[in-house]
Phi, psi and omega in degrees: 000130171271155200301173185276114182258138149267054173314118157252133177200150161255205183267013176228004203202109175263125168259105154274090191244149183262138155221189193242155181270161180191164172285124181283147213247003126350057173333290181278013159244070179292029160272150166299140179217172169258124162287155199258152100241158185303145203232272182188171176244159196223154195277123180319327178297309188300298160325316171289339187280325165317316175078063156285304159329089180064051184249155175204094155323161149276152225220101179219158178289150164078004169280219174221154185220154121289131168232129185286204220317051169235012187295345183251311173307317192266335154322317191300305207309322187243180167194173188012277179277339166009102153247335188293200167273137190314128174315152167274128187331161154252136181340253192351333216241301173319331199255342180268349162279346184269359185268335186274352185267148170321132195296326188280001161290310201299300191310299210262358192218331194266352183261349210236018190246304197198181198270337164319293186295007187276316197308302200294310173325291200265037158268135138007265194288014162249026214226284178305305168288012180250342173276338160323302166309278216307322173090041147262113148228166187296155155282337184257120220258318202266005181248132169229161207290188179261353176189114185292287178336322175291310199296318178291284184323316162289336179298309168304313179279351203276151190211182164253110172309351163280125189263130186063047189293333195248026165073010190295305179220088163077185175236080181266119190128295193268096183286114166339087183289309195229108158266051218276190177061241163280350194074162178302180178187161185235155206196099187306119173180163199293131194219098176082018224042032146256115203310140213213151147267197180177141172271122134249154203269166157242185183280122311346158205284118178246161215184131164170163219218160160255110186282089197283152164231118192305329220256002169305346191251013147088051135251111228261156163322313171295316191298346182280335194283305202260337172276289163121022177329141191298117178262107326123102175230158192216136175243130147276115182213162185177112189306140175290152166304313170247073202200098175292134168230182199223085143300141171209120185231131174227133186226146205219128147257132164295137173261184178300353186236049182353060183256144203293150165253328167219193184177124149252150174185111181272145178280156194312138176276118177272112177273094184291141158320146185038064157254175190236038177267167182239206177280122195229157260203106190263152181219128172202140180250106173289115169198154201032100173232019152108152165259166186116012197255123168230010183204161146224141157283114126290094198250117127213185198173208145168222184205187161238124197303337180247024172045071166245137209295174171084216197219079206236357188266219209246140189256145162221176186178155161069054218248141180209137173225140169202150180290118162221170176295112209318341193258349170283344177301000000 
């Protein structure tokens, strides 16, 4: 196998080092870990043309890692002739190479070298300073999670799990429950001074839904079971102005035989003719629902009241369901 290369540098100097696998001495870790030693040095000039210099990788056997300003310290350590096993780091030093590594490295390959480096993984405060960096924080300053690794991964993965919320291509994403009237139709227009697409309804009841499955989108059953993560949904809809409508929106969380464990559906929103609403914004927060939740549903729609031929009902966009940490929600 070939060995692991390391750039290391500070702002006047690039350290080049190789290392070697050796058996790790972790009675309840028996894995390989790496050793650092000095290779030779190279000139900051030589690096940028490499483009070595103030690269930062994913962190795998046979990968390439930058770790910035830690090149003269970890240079302290060793020297030459070095054949034993690497001394132990000092903290301040461990923790600023585990910030640099891919977070899903640390957990799976940097928590396995030994009960030290296990220690440092499943701390608090390497957690917290990696959400510091990143710029994940609570909404509330005075709630804090109860486990930062978790409250950083959710932060990290959450995204919006509605595919094709905004009408960006078509109604790709989105299956058809109801078509009544003229059918649905898409219609270039604003959500906020932000130029938008937007789905509008016809007179008769149009309807459709997105089926998510958690765990294709890698939240897996246990995690849905013992953690319970905040599920967090959002609608945009908003009536024409010389037009009465109708909105309706449900939303299901599903076991695997996708029968609902919960559900919101709120009653319908009525809209009169020559109203002066714009756009407006449905919201609900799923938590502690319980295990077994592998799927969700999303239904919304309506019509318009006053059966006038064309596309006079109620408009959406911008549909969003996401995982996020209970205390961010």
């Amino acid at each position: 196998m070939q060995p692991t290369v390391f750039f290391l540098c500070d702002k006047a100097s690039v350290f080049h080092y190789v290392t070697e696998k050796i058996t790790g001495d972790c009675p309840r870790c028996p894995t390989v870990f790496n050793i650092i030693f000095p290779f030779s040095h190279r000139s900051e000039e030589e690096a940028k043309r490499e483009g070595s210099l103030g690269q930062k990788s994913v962190f795998s056997f046979g990968s390439v890692i930058s770790f910035l300003s830690l090149g003269q310290r970890v240079l302290n350590l060793v020297n030459k002739n070095f054949t034993g096993k690497l001394p132990m780091l000092p903290l301040e030093v461990l923790e600023e190479i585990l910030l640099n590594v891919h977070p899903h490295q640390v957990v799976r390959v940097c928590r396995l070298v030994c009960h030290e480096w296990k220690e440092v993984v499943d701390s608090d405060s390497l957690w917290r300073e990696r959400c510091r960096r990143e710029g994940y924080q609570t909404c509330d300053a005075t709630k804090l999670p109860e486990d930062w690794r978790l409250f950083y991964f959710l932060c990290k993965k959450r995204r919006n799990l509605i595919k094709n919320p905004g009408a960006e291509d078509k109604f790709n994403g989105w299956q058809i429950m109801k078509n009544g009237g003229d059918q649905w139709n898409i219609e270039p227009g604003d959500l906020n001074n932000t130029a938008i697409k937007y789905f509008v309804t016809s007179y008769a009841t149009c309807m459709k839904f997105q089926l998510i499955d958690l765990e294709a989108e890698g939240y897996r059953p246990s995690f849905m079971d013992d953690f319970q993560p905040a599920i967090v949904i959002s609608d945009w809809y908003s009536p024409r102005r010389d037009c009465g409508s109708e909105y309706e929106i449900c939303v299901e969380l599903l076991n695997q035989k996708k029968k609902p464990i919960r559900k919101f559906s709120p009653d319908t929103v009525i809209f009169q003719q020559w109203n002066d609403q714009k756009w407006n914004q449905m919201t609900h927060v799923f938590k502690n629902y319980g295990p077994g939740v592998r799927y969700i549903r999303f239904i919304h729609g309506g019509k318009d009241t006053q059966f006038w031929a064309g596309w006079y009902g109620i408009r959406v966009t911008n549909s969003s369901v996401e995982i996020c940490p209970s205390v961010d929600s």
